[in-house]
C-alpha positions in Angstrom: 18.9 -6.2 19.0 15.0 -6.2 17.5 14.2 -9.5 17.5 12.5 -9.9 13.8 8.1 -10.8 13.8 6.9 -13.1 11.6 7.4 -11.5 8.6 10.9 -13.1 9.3 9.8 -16.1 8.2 9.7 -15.2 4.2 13.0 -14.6 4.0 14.2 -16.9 1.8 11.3 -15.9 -0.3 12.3 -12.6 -0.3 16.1 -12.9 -1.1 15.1 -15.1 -3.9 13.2 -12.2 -5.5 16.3 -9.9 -5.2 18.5 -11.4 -7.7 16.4 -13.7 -10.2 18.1 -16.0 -12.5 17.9 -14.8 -15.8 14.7 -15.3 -18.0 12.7 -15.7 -14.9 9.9 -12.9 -14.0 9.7 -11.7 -11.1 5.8 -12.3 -11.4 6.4 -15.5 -11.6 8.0 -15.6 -8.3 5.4 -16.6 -5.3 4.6 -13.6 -2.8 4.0 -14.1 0.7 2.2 -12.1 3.3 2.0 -8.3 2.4 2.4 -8.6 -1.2 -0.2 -6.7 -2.9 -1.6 -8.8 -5.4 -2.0 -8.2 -9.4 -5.2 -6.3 -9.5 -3.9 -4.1 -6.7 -0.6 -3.0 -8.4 -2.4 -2.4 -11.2 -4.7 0.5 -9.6 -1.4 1.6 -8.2 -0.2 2.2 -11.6 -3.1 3.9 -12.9 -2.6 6.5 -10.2 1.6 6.5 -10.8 0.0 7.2 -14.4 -1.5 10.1 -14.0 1.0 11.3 -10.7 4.5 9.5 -11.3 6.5 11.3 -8.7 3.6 10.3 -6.3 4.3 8.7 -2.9 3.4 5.1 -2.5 2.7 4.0 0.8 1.9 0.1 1.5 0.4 -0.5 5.1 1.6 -3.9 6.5 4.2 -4.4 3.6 6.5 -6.9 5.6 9.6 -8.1 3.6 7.9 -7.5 0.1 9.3 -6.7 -3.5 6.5 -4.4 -4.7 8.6 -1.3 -5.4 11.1 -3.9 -8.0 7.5 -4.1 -9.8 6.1 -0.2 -9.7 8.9 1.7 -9.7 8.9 4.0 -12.2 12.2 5.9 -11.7 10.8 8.9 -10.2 8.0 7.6 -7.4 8.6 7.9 -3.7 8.1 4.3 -1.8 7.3 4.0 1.9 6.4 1.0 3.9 4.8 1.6 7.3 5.3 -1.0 10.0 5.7 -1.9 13.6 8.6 -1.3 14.9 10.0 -4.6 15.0 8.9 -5.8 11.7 10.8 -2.3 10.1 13.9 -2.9 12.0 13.8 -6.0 10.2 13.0 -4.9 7.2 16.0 -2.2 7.1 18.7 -4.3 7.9 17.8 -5.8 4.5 16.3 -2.8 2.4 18.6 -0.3 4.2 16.1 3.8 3.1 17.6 5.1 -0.3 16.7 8.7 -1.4 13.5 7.3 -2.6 12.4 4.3 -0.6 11.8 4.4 3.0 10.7 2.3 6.1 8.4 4.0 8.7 8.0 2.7 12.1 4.9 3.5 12.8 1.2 1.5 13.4 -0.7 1.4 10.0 -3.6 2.1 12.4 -4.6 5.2 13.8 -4.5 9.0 12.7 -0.8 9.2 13.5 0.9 7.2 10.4 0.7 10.1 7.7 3.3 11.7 9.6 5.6 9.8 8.0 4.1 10.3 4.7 4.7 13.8 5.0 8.7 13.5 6.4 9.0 10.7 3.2 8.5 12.9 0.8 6.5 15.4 -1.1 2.9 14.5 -0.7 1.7 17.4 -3.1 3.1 15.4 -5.9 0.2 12.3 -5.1 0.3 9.7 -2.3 -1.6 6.5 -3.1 -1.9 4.4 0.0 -2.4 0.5 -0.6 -3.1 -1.6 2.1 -2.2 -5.9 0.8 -4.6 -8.6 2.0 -5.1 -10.1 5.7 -6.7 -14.0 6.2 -9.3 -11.9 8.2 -9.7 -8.9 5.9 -10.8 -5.1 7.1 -13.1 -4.7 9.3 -16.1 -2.0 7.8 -15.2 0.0 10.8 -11.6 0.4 10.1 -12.0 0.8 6.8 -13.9 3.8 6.8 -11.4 5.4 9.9 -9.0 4.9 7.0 -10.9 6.5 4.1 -11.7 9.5 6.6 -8.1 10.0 7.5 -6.6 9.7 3.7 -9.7 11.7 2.7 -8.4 14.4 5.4 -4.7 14.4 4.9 -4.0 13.2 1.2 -6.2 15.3 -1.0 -6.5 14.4 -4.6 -4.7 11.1 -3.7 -6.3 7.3 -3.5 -6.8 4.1 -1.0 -5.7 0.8 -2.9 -7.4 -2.0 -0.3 -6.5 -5.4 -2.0 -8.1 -8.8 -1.2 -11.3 -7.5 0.0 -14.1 -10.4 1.3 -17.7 -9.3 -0.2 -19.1 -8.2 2.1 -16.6 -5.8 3.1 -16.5 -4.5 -0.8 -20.2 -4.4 -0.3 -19.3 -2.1 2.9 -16.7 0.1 1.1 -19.5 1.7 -1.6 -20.7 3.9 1.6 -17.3 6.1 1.4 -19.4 7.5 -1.8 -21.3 9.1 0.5 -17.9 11.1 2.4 -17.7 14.6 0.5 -14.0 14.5 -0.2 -14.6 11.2 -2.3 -14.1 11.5 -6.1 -14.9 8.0 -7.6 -15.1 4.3 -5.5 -13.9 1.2 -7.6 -14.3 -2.1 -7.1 -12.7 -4.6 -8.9 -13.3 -8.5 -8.7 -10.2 -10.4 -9.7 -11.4 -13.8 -7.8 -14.4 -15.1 -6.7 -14.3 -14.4 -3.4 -12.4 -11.4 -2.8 -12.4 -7.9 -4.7 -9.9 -4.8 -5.0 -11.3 -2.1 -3.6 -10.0 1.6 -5.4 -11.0 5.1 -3.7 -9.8 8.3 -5.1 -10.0 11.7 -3.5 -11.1 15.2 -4.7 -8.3 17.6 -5.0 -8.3 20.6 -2.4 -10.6 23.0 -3.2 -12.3 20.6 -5.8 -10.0 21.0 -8.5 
């Protein structure tokens, strides 16, 4: 039997977010580790928006209840993980036609595989990757722009809880040629949402 990581440990959070005594929001319940946060959900939905039978993939997602808040009815929801953290996560959130749990490493080229068995990634994928204590390194986030820019075009990168310096850092994928439009947002002080969108094959 998997012995379940760390994410583990928000259990209780998590099952309290399942069924929510009535009149209480479930934005009003506290998210833990691999929650994407407000500002980040809401660049999700501007892409669902425009694409809303788009695949949403969240990097890291751990026990979290972002597809209660974006799903539309119609999106396809994948959460890559380790593989002990998505054997824990499936005894809970068992896959249903339209969300899934990958076991795969959220680094690396060889993720998007999944992506592509999940569902079909011609309709959109927006990838969104929640917040670490440490945040991105510059280096792996521009490894990550070059393989979304690569394998999802006309879809976007939703980094969330981005230190300065490192929003400072992600203005450079301007420069990649399969980059449509960078956005950063600045939700706190410290930290920013970082938004990149990709040019459709062909330019379109």
């Amino acid at each position: 039997m998997t012995t379940p990581s760390r994410h583990s440990g928000h259990l209780s959070r998590f099952l309290h977010g399942v069924r929510l005594p009535r009149g209480v929001s479930e934005r009003s319940v506290p998210r833990g580790p691999g929650e994407l946060s407000d500002a980040a959900e809401a660049a999700v939905r501007g892409y669902l928006a425009c694409r809303p039978e788009a695949t949403v993939v969240v990097l890291g997602e751990g026990l979290g209840t972002g597809f209660r808040r974006l799903d539309n009815g119609r999106l396809t929801w994948l959460s890559v993980l380790p593989p002990a953290d998505a054997a824990a996560r499936r005894m809970l959130l068992p896959d249903t036609p339209r969300r899934h749990t990958a076991a795969r490493p959220g680094t690396g080229a060889g993720w998007p595989d999944a992506v592509r068995a999940a569902g079909a990634a011609e309709r959109g994928v927006v990838v969104a990757v929640p917040g670490t204590p440490a945040g991105l390194p510059a280096r792996a986030i521009g490894e990550l722009v070059a393989v979304c820019a690569a394998r999802f075009p006309g879809g976007a990168l939703v980094l969330d809880a981005l230190p300065r310096w490192t929003a400072t850092a992600l203005r450079a994928a301007r420069l990649h040629p399969a980059v449509a439009a960078v956005r950063i947002r600045r939700p706190a002080a410290r930290t920013a949402v970082g938004e990149v969108r990709f040019a459709a094959r062909g330019g379109a």
